[in-house]
TORSE-280230 format. One record per residue (C-alpha): residue number from 1; residue in three letters; x, y, z. Coordinates in nm, 2 decimals. Layout:
pado nr = NUM&rest = Ala&u = X&v = Y&w = Z
...
//
This chain:
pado nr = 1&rest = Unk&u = 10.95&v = 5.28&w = 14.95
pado nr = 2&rest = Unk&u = 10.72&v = 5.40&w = 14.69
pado nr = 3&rest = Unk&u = 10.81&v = 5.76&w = 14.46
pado nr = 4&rest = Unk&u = 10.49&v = 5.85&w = 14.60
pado nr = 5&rest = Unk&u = 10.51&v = 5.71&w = 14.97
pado nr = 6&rest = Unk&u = 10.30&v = 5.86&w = 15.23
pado nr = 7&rest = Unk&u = 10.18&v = 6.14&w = 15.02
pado nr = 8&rest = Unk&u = 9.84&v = 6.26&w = 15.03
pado nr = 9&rest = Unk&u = 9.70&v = 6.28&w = 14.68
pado nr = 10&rest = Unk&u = 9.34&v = 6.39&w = 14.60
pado nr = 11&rest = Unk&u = 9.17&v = 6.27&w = 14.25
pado nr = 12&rest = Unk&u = 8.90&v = 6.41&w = 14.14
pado nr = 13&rest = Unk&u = 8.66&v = 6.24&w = 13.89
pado nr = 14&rest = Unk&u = 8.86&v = 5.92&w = 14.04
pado nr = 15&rest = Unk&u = 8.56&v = 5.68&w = 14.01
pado nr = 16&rest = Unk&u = 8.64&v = 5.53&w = 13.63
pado nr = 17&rest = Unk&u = 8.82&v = 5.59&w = 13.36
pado nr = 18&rest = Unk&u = 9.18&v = 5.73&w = 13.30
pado nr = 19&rest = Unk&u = 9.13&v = 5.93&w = 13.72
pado nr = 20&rest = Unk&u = 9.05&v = 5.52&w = 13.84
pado nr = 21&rest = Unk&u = 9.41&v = 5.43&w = 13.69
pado nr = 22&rest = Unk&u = 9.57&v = 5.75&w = 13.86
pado nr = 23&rest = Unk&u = 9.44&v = 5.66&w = 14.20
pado nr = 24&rest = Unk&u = 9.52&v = 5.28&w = 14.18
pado nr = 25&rest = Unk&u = 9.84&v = 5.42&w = 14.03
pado nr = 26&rest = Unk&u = 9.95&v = 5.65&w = 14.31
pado nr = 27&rest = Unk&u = 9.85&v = 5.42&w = 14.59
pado nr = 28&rest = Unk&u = 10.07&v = 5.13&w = 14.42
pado nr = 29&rest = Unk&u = 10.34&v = 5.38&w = 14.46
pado nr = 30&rest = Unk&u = 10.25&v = 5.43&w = 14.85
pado nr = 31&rest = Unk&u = 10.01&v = 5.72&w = 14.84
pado nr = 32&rest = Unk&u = 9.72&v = 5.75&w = 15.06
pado nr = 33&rest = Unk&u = 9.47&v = 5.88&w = 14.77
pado nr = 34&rest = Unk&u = 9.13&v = 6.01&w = 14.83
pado nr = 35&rest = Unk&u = 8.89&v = 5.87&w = 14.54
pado nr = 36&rest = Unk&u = 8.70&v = 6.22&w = 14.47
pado nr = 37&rest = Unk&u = 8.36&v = 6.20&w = 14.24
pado nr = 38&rest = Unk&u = 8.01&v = 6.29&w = 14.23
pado nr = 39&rest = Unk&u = 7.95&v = 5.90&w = 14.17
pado nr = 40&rest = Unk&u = 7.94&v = 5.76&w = 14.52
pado nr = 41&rest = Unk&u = 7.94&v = 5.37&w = 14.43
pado nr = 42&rest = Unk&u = 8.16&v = 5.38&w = 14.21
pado nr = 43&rest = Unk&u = 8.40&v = 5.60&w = 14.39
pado nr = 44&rest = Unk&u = 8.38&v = 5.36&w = 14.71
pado nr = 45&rest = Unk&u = 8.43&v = 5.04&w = 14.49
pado nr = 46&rest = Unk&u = 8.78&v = 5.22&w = 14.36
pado nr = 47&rest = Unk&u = 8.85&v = 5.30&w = 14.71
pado nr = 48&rest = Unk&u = 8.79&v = 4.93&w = 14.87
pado nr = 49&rest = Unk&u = 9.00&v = 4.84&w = 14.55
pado nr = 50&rest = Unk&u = 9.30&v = 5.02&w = 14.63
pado nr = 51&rest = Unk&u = 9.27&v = 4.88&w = 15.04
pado nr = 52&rest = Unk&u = 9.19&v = 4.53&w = 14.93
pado nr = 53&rest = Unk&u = 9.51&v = 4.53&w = 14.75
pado nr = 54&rest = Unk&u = 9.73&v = 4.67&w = 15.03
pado nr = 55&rest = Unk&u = 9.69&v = 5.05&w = 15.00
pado nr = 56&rest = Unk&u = 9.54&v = 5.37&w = 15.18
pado nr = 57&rest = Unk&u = 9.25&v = 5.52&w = 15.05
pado nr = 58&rest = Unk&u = 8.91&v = 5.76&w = 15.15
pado nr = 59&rest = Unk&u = 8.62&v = 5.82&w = 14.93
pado nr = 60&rest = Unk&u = 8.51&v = 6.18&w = 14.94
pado nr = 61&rest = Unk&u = 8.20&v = 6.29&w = 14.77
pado nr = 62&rest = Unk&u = 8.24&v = 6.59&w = 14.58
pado nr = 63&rest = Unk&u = 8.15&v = 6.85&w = 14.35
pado nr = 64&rest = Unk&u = 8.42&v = 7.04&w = 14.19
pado nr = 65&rest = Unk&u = 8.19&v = 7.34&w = 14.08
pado nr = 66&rest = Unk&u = 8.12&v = 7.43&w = 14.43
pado nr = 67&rest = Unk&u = 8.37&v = 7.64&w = 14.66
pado nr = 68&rest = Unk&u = 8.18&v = 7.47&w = 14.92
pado nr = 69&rest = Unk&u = 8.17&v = 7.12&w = 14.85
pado nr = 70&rest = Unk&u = 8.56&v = 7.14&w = 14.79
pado nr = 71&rest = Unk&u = 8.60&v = 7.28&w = 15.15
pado nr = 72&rest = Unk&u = 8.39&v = 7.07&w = 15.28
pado nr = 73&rest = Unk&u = 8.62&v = 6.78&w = 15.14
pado nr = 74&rest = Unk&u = 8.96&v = 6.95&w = 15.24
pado nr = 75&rest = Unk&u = 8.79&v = 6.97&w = 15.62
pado nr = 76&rest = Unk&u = 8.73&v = 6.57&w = 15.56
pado nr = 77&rest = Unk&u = 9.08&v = 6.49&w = 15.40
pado nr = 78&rest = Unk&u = 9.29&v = 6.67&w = 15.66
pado nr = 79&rest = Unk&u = 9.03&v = 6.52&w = 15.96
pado nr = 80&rest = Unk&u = 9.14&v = 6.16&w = 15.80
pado nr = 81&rest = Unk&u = 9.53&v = 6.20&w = 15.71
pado nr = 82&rest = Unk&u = 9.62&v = 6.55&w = 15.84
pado nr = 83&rest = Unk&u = 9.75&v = 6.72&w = 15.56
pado nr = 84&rest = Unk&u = 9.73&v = 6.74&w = 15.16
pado nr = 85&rest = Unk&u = 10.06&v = 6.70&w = 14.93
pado nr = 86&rest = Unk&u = 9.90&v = 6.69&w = 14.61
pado nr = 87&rest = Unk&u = 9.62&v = 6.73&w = 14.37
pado nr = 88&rest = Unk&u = 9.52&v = 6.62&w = 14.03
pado nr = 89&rest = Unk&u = 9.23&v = 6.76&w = 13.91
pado nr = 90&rest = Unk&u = 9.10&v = 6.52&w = 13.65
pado nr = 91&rest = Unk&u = 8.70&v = 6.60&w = 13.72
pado nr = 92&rest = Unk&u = 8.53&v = 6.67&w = 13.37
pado nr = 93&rest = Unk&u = 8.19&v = 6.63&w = 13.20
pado nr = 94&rest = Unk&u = 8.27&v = 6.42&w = 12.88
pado nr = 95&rest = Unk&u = 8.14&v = 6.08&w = 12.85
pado nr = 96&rest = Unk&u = 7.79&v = 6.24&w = 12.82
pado nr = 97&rest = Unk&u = 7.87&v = 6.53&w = 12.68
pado nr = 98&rest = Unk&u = 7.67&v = 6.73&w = 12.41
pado nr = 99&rest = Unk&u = 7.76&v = 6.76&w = 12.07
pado nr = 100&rest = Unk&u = 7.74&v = 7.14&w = 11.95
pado nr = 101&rest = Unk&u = 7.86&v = 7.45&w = 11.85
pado nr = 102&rest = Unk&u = 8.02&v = 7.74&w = 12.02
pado nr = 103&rest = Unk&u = 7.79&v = 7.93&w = 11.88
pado nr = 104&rest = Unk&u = 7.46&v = 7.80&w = 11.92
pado nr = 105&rest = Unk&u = 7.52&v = 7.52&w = 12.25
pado nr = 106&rest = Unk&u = 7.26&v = 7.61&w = 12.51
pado nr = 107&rest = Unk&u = 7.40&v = 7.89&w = 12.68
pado nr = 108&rest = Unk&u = 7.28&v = 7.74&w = 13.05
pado nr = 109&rest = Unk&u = 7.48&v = 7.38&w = 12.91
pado nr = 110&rest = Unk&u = 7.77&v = 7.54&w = 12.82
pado nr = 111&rest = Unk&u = 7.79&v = 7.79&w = 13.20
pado nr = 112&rest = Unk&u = 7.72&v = 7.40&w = 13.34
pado nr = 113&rest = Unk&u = 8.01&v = 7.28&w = 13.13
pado nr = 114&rest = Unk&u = 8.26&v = 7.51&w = 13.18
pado nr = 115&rest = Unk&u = 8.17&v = 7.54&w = 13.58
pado nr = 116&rest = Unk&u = 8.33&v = 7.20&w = 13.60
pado nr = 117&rest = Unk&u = 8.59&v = 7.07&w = 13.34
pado nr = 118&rest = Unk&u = 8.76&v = 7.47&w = 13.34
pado nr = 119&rest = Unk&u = 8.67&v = 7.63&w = 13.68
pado nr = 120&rest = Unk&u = 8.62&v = 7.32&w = 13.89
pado nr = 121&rest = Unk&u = 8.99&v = 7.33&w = 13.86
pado nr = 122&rest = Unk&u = 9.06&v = 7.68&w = 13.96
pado nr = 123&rest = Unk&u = 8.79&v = 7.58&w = 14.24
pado nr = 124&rest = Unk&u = 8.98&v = 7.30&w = 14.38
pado nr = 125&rest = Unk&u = 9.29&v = 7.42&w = 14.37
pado nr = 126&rest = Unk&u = 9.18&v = 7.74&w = 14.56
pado nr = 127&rest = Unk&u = 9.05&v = 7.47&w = 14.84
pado nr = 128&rest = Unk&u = 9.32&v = 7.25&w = 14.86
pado nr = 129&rest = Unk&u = 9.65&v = 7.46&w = 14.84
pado nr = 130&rest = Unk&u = 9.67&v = 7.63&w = 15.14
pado nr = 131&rest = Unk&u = 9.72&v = 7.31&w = 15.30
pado nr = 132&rest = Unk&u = 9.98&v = 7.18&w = 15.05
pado nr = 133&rest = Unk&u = 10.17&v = 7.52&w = 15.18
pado nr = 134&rest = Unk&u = 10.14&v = 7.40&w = 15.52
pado nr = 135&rest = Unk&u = 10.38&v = 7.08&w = 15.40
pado nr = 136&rest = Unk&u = 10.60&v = 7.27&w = 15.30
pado nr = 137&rest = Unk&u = 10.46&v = 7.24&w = 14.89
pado nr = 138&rest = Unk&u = 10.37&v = 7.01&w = 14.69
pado nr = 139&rest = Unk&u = 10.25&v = 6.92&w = 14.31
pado nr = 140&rest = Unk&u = 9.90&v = 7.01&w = 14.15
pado nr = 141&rest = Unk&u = 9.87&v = 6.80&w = 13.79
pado nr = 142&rest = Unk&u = 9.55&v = 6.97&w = 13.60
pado nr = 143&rest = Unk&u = 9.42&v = 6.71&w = 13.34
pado nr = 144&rest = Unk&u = 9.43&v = 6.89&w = 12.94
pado nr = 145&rest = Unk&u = 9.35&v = 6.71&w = 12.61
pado nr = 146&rest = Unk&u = 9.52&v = 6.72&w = 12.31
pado nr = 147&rest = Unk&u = 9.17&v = 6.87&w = 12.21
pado nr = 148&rest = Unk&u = 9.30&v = 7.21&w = 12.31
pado nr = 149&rest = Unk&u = 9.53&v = 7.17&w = 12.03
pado nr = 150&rest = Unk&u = 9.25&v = 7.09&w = 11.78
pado nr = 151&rest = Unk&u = 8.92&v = 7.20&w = 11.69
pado nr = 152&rest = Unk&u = 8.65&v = 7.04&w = 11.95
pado nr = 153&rest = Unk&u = 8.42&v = 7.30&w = 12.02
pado nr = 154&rest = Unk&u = 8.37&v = 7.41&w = 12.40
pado nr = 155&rest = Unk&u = 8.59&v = 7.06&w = 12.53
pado nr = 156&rest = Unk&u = 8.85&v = 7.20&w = 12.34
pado nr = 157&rest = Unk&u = 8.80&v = 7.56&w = 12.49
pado nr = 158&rest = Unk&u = 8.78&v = 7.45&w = 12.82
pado nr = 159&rest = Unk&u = 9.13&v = 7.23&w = 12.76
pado nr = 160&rest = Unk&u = 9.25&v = 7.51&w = 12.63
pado nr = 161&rest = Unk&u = 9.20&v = 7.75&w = 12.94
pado nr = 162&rest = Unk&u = 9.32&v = 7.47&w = 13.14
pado nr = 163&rest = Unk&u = 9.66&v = 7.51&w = 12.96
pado nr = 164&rest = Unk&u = 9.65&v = 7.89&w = 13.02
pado nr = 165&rest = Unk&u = 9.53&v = 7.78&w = 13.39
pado nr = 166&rest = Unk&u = 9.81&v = 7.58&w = 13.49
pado nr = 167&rest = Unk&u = 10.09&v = 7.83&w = 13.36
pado nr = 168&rest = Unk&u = 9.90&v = 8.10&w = 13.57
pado nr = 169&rest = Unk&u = 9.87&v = 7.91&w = 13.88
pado nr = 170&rest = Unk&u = 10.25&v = 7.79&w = 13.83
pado nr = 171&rest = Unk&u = 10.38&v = 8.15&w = 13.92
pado nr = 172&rest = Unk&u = 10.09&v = 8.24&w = 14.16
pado nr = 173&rest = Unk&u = 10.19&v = 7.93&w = 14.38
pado nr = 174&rest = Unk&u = 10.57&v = 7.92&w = 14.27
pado nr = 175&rest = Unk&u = 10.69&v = 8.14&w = 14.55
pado nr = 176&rest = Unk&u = 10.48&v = 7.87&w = 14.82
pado nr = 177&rest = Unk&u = 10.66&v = 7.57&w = 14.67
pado nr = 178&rest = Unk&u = 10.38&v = 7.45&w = 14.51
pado nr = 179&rest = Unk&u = 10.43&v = 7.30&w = 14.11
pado nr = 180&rest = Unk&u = 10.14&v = 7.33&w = 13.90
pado nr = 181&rest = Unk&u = 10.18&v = 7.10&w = 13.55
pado nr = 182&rest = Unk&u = 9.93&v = 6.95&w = 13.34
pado nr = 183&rest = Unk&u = 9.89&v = 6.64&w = 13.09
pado nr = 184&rest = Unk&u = 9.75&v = 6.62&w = 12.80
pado nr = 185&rest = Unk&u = 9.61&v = 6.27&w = 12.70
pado nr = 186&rest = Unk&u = 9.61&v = 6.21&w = 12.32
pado nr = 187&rest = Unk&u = 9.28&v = 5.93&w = 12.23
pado nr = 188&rest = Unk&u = 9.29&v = 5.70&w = 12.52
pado nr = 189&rest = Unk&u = 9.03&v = 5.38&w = 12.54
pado nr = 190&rest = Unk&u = 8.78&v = 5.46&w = 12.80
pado nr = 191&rest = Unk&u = 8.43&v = 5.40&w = 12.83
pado nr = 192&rest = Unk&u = 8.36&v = 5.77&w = 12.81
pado nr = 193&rest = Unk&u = 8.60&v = 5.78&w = 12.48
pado nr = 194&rest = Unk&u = 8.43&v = 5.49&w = 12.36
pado nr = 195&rest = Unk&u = 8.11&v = 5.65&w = 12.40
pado nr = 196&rest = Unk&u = 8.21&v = 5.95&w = 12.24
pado nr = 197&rest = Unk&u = 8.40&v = 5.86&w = 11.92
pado nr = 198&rest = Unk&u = 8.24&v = 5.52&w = 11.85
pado nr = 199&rest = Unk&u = 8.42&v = 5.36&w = 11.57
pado nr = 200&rest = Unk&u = 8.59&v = 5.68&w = 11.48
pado nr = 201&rest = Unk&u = 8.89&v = 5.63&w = 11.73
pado nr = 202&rest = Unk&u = 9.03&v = 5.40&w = 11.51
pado nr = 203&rest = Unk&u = 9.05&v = 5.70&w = 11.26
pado nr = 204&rest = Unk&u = 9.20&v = 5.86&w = 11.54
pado nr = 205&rest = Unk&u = 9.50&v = 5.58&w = 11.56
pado nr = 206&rest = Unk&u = 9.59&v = 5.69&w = 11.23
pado nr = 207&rest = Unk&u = 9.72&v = 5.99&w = 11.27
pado nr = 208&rest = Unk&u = 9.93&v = 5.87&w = 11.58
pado nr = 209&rest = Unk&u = 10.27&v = 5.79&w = 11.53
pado nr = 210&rest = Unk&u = 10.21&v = 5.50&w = 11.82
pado nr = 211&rest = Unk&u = 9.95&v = 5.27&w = 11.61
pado nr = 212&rest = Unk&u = 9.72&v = 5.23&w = 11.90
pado nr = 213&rest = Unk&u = 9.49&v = 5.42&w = 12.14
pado nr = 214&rest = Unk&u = 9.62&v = 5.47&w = 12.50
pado nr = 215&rest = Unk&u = 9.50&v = 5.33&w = 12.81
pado nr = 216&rest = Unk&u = 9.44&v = 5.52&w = 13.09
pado nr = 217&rest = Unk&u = 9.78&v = 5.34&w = 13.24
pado nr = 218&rest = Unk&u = 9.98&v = 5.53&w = 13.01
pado nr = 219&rest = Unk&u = 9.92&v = 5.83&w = 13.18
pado nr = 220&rest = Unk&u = 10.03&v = 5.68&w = 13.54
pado nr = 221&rest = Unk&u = 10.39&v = 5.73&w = 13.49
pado nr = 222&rest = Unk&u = 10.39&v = 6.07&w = 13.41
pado nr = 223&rest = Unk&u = 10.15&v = 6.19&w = 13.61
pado nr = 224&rest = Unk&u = 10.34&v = 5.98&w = 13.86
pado nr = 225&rest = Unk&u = 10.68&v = 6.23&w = 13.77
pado nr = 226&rest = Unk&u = 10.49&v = 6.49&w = 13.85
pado nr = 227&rest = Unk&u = 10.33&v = 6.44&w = 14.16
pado nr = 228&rest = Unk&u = 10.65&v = 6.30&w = 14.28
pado nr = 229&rest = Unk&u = 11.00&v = 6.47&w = 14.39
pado nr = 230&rest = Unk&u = 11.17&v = 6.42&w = 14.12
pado nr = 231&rest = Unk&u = 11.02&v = 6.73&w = 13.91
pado nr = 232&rest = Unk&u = 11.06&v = 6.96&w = 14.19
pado nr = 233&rest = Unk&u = 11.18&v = 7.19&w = 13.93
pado nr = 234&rest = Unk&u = 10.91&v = 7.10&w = 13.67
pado nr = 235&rest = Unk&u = 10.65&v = 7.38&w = 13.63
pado nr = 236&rest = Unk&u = 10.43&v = 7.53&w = 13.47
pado nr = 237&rest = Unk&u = 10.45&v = 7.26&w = 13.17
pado nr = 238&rest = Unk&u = 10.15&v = 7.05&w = 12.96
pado nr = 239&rest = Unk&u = 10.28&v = 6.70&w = 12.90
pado nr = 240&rest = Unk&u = 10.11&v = 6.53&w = 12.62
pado nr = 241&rest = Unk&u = 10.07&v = 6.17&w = 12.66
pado nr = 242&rest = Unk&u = 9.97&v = 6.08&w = 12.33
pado nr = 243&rest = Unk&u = 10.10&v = 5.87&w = 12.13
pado nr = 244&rest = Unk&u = 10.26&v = 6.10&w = 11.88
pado nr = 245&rest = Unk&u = 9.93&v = 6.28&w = 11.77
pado nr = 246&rest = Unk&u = 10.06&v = 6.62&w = 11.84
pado nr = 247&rest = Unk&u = 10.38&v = 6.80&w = 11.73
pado nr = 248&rest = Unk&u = 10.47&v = 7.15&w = 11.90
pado nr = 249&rest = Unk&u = 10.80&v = 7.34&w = 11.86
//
């Protein structure tokens, strides 16, 4: 039996990168994960991936910006496996994302930004909990960055408000049994990272007190915890996975 067996676990932005690990992750641990992007071939290919290999998975086409996209995929989800025990929302706009100030980013870019790596979380969750309730609770795990502990413009801003985000939802959903927790991924080898940092992320490893970038399976385990019964009195926290970059009292 896995520490995830037979939940139903929805990953957004599950088609590459650090949400591909969680989803193969989760269904290694006996999950029945639905592989939730805007990038249907990819999404499917992660999804055939985790059945080839012996697990349970659904490709759902969505867009976490719109209230009714994410219905429309909570209708699909509980059609296919009747019921939802967790989400992580791990959606966000970064591998091609724009290099700019606060002050002077395109104001349309930045609405565009923020409607999906800060409010598509608050949009999902507002989908999908209602039928966590109806099990009884569950675990949401909102995806921060150690950016909202540094200067990074409007990534960092939106990090940020995920932070804020998850401690808010914590007590909202609390009294339903529902845990809301985040994790914070220190400089993690992606394509997306590697697009974005170039031959600055070994600058990056510098500063870490683990000489090396993380992989997106270093954030398995603990998003893993979270999801799982074992934190059932775990709220309302940011975990950074990171290597040692940040340091908080």
């Amino acid at each position: 039996m896995g520490r995830l067996q037979d939940k139903v676990i929805v990953v957004t932005g599950a088609a590459q990168g650090i949400g591909e690990a969680y989803a193969k992750g989760f269904a290694a641990q006996g999950a029945k994960v639905v592989v939730a992007d805007l990038n249907t071939e990819k999404g499917e290919l992660v999804a055939k991936q985790i059945e080839a290999d012996g697990g349970s998975a659904l490709f759902v086409s969505v867009d976490v910006s719109s209230a009714e996209s994410a219905a429309a995929l909570v209708e699909q989800v509980v059609a296919t496996y009747g019921g939802i025990d967790g989400l992580v929302n791990n959606a966000a706009i970064y591998g091609a994302m724009q290099f700019d100030l606060l002050i002077t980013v395109d104001w349309d870019y930045y609405k565009k930004f923020m409607s999906v790596n800060f409010d598509g979380a608050l949009v999902m969750t507002r989908a999908v909990y209602p039928e966590i309730a109806k099990r009884g609770g569950g675990s949401i795990v909102n995806q921060s960055s150690t950016a909202a502990y540094l200067y990074s413009g409007f990534y960092g801003l939106a990090k940020s408000g995920i932070n804020g985000l998850t401690q808010q939802l914590a007590h909202e959903l609390g009294g339903q049994r529902i845990r809301v927790n985040a994790i914070a991924p220190g400089p993690t080898d992606t394509e997306a990272t590697r697009t974005q940092a170039g031959d600055a992320s070994k600058e990056l490893v510098k500063n870490l007190a683990i000489k090396r970038m993380g992989k997106p399976e270093d954030m398995v385990g603990a998003a893993t915890f979270l999801l799982s019964d074992e934190s059932s009195w775990v709220t309302g926290q940011i975990v950074a996975v990171d290597g040692g970059q940040t340091f908080r009292p």
